[in-house]
N, C-alpha and C positions, 0 to 999 in steps of 0.2 A: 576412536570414533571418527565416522567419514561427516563432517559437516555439507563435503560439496557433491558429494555423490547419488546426481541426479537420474543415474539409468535405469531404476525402476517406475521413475514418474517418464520416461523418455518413452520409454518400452509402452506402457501404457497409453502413453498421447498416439503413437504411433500406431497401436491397434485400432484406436476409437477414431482416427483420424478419417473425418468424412470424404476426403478426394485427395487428391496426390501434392497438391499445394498444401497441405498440413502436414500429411506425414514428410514431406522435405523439411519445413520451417520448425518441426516436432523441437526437435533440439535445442533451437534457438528461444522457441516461444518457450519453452520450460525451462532454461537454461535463466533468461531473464528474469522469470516469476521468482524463480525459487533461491537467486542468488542475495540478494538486499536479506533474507530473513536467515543463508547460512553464514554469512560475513555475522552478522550480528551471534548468531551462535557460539558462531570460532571463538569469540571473544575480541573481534576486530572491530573498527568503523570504519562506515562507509563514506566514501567522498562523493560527492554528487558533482556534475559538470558546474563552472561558474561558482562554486564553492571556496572559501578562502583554507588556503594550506597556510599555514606556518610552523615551522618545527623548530618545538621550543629550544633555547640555547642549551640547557642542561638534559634533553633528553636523546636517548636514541629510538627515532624512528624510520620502521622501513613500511615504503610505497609501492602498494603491488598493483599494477594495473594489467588486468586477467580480461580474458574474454571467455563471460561467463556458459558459453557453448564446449570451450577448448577441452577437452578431455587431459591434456596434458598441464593445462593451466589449472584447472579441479584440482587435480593430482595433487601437485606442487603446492596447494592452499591447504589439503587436507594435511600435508607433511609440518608445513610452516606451524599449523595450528596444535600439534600436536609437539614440535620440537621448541618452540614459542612459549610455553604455558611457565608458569615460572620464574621468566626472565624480565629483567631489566627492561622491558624494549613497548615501545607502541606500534601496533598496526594499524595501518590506513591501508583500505584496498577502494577498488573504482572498477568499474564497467568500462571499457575501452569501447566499445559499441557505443554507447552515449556521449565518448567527449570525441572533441573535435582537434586535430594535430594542433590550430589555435589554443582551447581550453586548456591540452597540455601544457602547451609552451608557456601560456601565461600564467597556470596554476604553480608549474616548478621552473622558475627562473633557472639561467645557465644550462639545465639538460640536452642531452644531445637527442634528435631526432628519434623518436619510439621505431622499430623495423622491425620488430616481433616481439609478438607476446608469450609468457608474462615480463612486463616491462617494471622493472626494479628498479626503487633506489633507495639509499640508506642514507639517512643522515644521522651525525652526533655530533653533539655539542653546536647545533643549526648549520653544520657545515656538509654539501653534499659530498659523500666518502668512496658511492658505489652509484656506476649507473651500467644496465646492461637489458638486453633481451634475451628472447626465444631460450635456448638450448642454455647458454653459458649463464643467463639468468636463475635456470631450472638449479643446475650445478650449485651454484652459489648458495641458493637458500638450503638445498640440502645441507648444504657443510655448517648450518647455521646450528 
């Protein structure tokens, strides 16, 4: 099941779009709407900006910070969610558009500067284990 695969509502925004400022923003305005309700499908929670993170000592959780327009960010959520189901593990995902290079920093102590999305990290046992972006990010969860 695709929970993040928004390009039949994209397509759509994009027909109906009254002037050319909408059909550019199509993606993003859809992308937005529709992301908070397939995070919760996936089986995932959502983190909001200024929201407290803490990962509990005994569990293993990994934090996906996607941008909910990314076609290649979607992708890698609809995989997680499908290779995810089952396991051991908690998800936390977040809207990168919403938080602020601050929010991050002070949401995940110790991580390294986010430089592309989807920005990952895992923790077990409350200790950070994995932190990465973009491409090598994408890799990662796959082999998850």
């Amino acid at each position: 099941m695709n929970f993040f695969d928004f390009s039949a509502e994209v397509e759509r925004a994009v027909a109906e779009a009254p002037d050319d400022m909408a059909r550019w923003s199509a993606r993003t305005d859809v992308g937005r709407r529709l992301f908070p309700s397939a995070v919760e499908r996936a089986g995932f929670s959502l983190l909001q900006p200024q929201a407290t993170f803490s990962p509990g000592v005994g569990e293993h959780v990994l934090v996906v910070g996607a941008a909910s327009w990314s076609d290649p960010d979607l992708a890698a959520l609809d995989r997680l969610a499908q290779h995810a189901r089952n396991r051991d593990m908690h998800v936390v995902v977040f809207d990168v558009d919403y938080w602020s290079l601050e929010d991050i920093l002070r949401a995940f102590p110790g991580v390294p500067n986010p430089k592309a999305t989807p920005f990952v990290l895992q923790y077990k046992r409350g200790a950070l284990t994995f932190a990465g972006g973009g491409h090598e990010a994408i890799q990662w969860l796959d082999q998850i």
